[in-house]
C-alpha positions in Angstrom: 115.7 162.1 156.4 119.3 163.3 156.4 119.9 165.3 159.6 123.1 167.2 160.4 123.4 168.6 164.0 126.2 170.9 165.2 127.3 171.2 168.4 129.9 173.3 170.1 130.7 173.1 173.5 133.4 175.6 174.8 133.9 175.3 178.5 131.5 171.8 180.2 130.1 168.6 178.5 127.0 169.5 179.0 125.7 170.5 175.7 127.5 167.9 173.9 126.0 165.0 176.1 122.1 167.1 175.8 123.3 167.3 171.6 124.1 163.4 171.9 121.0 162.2 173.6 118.6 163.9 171.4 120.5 162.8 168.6 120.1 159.0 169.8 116.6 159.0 169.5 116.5 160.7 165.9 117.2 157.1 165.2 115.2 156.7 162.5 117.0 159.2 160.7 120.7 159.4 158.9 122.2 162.4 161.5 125.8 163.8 161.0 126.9 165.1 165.0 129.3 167.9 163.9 131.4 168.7 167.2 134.0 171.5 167.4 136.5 170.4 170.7 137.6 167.9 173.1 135.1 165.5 174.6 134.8 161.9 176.5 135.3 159.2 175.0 131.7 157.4 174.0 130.2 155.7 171.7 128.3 156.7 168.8 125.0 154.9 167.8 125.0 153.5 164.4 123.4 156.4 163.0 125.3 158.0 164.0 128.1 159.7 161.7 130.4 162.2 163.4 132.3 164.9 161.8 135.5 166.7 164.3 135.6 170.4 163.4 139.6 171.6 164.1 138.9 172.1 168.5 138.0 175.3 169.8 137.4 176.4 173.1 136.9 179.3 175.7 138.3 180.3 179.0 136.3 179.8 182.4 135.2 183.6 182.2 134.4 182.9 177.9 136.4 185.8 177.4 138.9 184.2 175.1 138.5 182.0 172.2 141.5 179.5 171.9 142.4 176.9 169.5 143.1 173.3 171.3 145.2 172.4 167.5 148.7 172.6 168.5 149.9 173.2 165.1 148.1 176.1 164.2 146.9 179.3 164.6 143.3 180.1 166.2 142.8 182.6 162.9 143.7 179.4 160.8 141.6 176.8 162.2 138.6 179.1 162.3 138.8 179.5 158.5 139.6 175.8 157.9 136.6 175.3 160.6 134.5 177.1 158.3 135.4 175.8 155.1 134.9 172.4 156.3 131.5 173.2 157.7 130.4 174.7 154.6 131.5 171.9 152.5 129.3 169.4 154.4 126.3 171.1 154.2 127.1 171.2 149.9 127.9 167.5 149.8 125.4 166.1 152.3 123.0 168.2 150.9 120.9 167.6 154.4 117.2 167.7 155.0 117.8 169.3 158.7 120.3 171.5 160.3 119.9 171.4 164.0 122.2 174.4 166.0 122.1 173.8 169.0 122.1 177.3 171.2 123.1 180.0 168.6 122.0 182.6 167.9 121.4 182.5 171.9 124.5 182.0 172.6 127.9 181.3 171.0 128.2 184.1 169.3 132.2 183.7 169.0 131.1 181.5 166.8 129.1 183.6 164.0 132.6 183.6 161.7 131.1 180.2 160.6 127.6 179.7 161.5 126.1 182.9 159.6 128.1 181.5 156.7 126.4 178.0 157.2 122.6 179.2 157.7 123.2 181.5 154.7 123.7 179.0 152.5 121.3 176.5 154.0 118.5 179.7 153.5 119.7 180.0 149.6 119.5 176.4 148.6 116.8 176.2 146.6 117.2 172.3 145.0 116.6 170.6 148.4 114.6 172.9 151.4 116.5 172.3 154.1 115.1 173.2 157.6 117.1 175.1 159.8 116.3 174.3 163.4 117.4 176.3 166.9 118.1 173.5 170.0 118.1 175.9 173.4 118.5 174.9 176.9 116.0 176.0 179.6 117.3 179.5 180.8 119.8 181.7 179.1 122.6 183.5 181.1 122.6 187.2 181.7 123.6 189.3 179.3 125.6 192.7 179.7 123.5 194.7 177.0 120.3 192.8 176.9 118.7 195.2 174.6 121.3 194.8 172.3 121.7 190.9 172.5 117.7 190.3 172.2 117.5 192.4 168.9 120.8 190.4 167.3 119.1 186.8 168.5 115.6 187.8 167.3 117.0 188.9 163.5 119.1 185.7 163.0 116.1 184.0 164.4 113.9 185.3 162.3 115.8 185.7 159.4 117.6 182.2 159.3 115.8 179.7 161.4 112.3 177.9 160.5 111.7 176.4 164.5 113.2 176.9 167.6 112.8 173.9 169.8 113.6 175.0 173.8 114.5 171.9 175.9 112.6 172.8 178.8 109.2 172.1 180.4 107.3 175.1 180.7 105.4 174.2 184.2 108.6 174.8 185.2 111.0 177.1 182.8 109.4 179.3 180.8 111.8 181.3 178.0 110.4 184.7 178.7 111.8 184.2 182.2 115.4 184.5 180.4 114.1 186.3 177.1 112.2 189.0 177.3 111.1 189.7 173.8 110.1 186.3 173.1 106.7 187.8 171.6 109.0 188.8 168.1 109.9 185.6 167.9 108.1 184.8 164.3 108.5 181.1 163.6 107.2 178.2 165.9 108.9 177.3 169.4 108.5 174.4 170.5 108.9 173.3 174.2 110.0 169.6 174.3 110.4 169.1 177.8 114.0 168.3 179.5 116.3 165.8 178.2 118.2 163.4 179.6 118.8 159.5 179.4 117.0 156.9 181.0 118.9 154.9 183.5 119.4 150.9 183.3 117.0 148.8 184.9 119.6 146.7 186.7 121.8 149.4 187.6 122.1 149.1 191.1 122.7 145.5 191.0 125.2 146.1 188.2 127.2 149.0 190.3 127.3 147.9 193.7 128.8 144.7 192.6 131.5 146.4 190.7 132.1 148.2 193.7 131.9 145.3 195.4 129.9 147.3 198.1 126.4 146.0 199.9 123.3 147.6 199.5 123.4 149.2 202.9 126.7 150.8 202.5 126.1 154.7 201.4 126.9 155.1 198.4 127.9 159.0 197.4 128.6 160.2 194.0 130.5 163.6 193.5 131.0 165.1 190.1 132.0 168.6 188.4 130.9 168.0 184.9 133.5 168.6 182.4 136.1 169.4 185.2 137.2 173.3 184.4 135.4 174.5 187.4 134.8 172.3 190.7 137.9 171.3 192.1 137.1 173.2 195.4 133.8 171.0 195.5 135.5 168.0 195.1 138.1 168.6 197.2 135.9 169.7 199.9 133.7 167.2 199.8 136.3 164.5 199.5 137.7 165.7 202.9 134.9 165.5 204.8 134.8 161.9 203.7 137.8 161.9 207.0 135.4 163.8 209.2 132.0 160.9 208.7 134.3 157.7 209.1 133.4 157.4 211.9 130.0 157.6 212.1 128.6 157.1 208.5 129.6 153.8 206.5 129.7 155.4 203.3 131.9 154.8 199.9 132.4 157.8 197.7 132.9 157.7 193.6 134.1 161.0 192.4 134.3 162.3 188.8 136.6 165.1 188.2 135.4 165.7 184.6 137.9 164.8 181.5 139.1 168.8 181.3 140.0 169.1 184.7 143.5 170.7 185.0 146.5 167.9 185.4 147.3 169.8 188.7 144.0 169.4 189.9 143.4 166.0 189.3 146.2 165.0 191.4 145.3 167.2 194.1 142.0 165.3 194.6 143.5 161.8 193.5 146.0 161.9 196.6 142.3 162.5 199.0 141.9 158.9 197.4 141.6 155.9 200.3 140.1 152.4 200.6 136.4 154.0 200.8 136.9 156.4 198.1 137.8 156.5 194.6 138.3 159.1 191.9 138.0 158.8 188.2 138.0 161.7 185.5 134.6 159.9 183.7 132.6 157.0 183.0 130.2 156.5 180.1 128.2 154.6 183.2 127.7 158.3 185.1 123.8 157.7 184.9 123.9 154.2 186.5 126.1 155.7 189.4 123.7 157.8 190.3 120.9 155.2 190.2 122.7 152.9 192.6 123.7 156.4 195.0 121.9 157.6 198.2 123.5 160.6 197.2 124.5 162.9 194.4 127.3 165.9 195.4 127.9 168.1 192.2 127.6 171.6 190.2 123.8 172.5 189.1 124.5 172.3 185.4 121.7 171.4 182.8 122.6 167.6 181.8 123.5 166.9 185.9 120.4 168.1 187.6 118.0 165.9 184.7 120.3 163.0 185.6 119.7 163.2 189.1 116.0 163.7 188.7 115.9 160.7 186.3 117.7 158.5 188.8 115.5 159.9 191.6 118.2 160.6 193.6 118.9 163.1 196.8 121.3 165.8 195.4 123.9 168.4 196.9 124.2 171.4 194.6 126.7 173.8 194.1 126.1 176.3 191.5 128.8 178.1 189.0 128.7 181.6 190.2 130.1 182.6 186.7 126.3 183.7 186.1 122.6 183.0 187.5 121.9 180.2 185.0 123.0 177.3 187.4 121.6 179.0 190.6 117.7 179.5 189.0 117.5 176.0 187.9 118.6 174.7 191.6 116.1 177.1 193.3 113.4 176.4 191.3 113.9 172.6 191.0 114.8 172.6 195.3 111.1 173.4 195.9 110.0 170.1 194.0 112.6 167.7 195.0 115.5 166.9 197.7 118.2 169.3 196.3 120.3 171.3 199.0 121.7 174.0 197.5 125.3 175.2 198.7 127.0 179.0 198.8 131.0 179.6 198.2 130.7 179.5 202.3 129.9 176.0 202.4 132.9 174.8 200.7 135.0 173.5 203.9 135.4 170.1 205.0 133.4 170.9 208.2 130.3 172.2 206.4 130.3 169.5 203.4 130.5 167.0 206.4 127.1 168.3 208.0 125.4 168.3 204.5 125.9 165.4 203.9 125.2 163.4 206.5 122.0 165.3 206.7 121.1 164.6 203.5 122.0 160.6 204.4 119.7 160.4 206.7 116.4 162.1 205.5 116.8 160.6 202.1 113.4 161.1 200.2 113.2 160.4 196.3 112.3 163.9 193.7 108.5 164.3 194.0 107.5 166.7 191.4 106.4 165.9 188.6 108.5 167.1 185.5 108.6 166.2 181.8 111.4 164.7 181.3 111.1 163.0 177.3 112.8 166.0 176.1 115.2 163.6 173.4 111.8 161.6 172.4 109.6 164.7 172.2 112.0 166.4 169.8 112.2 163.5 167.2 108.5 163.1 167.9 107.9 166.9 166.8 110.1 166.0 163.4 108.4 163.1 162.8 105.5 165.1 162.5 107.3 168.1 160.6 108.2 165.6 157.6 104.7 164.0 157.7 103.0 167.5 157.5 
């Protein structure tokens, strides 16, 4: 089966790395990754194929839509965006097109994506299935009548499954969707996704640190870097205020889109115990080696550190309640302490995290995790039926 799977991220990494994972394990499959804007450096597997739409992106507040093409015009790489797109689907002629999040989101986006599930709906030589991928709770909207009655007619109208990455024991989509009863085709929930962490990982890591296994080891990330300097920096200097009473070494990931101002602000916090990077394609193997995970309470982060079973210090994006539900609902299952604006001095990072040093405990809940294997599971099935 030919699979083509488009993915836009505007602001984190987030749903690119969720987009890649789950396209990893369609392995048996021939899958084109359309992307649409900047993103780490990784490797593709080898069926893999990607296609780079002309970059857009958003603003921190996603109030403005901005071309990262330094040659043209936003207007201009939104219709070559669009005629590229189109083109694909007509010479690929797929089986599959995965969306991930629209209609549920990206609606900046509609100038090409109606366009694209049009045609996929009015190609009649080769039925290709049209496929939503959604997260596990949806931000807040300002007219939620209005948005719930646009997502449910391009649902309805253009899609044949919506698969929500989520386990319900936990996230439900009516929590974030209220009129999930119009939804007419089938939702699927496939459970979270995220990788699997190496075997040998804290072997592997402490030895590139070149750090023993009773040295603390503290990772501190802020996803794709937009927002989460003041975390980072934060946290960072209270790595001055423990010295003396915690024999720790930190590893801090800035994210690749952290401003260059930023970055250098943190990277001058830098000292023999600590060490800051904007990314590694080894993030997940960090965390398995850490006693400690400091970060945002994105999607893609929080499976991680359940994956790695690993104690966690949240700070939620305040932008909306997505990040904040997901930390307060996965707190009362496993060690994550969840921190206010407040909590972002020196003083009060320094408390939190010796704290959570020394009553480490590993996640206990148990959550459904084979979100990635689920979902090429389910379309296994779907071809075989």
């Amino acid at each position: 089966m030919k699979i083509i799977f488009y993915c836009q991220h505007v602001l984190g990494i987030g749903h690119f790395f969720r987009s890649l994972e789950i396209c990893r394990a369609l392995d048996q499959h021939d899958v084109i990754l359309v992307t649409g804007g900047p993103r780490p450096d990784v490797a593709l597997a080898e069926h893999i194929r990607e296609v780079c739409l002309p970059g857009l992106m958003m603003n921190p507040d996603f109030s403005e839509l901005f071309t990262t093409e330094k040659t043209s015009s936003t207007e201009k790489v939104k219709s070559d965006r669009k005629k590229i797109l189109l083109e694909l689907l007509e010479f690929e002629n797929p089986d599959m097109f995965i969306v991930e999040l629209y209609p549920f989101g990206r609606k900046a986006f509609r100038f090409e994506l109606d366009s694209a599930l049009e045609h996929v709906r009015m190609k009649t030589l080769n039925r290709c299935r049209s496929v939503c991928s959604l997260r596990d709770i949806l931000v807040e909207k300002k007219d939620p009548d209005k948005y719930e009655k646009r997502v449910i007619n391009i649902l309805n109208r253009s899609f044949d499954a919506l698969l929500v990455h989520s386990d319900p024991e936990l996230f439900r989509l009516d929590e974030s969707f209220s009129r999930i009863h119009e939804i007419q085709i089938p939702l699927v929930y496939t459970g979270f996704v995220t990788s699997k962490p190496p075997a040998d990982a804290c072997r592997i890591i402490r030895k590139r640190l070149n750090i023993s296994s009773e040295k603390k080891l503290v990772v501190a990330s802020a996803g794709g870097g937009k927002v989460g300097c003041s975390l980072l920096e934060a946290t960072l200097e209270a790595v001055h205020i423990l010295k003396d009473d915690v024999d720790l070494h930190m590893e801090v990931f800035s994210g690749p889109f952290m401003s260059l101002e930023d970055f250098s602000k943190l990277k001058r916090l830098e000292n023999e115990n600590v060490a800051v990077s904007r990314f590694t394609p080894d993030f997940l193997s960090y965390l398995q080696s850490a006693d400690l995970s400091v970060s945002m309470a994105g999607y893609n982060t929080c499976m991680n550190i359940l994956a790695a079973k690993t104690p966690a210090i949240v700070w939620p994006f305040s932008q909306n309640r997505e990040q904040r539900v997901r930390a307060e609902r996965l707190a009362k299952m496993a060690p994550f302490t969840i921190l206010t604006d407040g909590d972002l001095t020196a003083d009060r990072m320094a408390f939190f995290i010796r704290e959570s040093l020394l009553h480490k405990e590993a996640p206990a809940g148990m959550i459904d995790l084979k979100g990635s294997t689920n979902t090429a599971e389910w379309i296994k099935n779907l071809i075989n039926s």
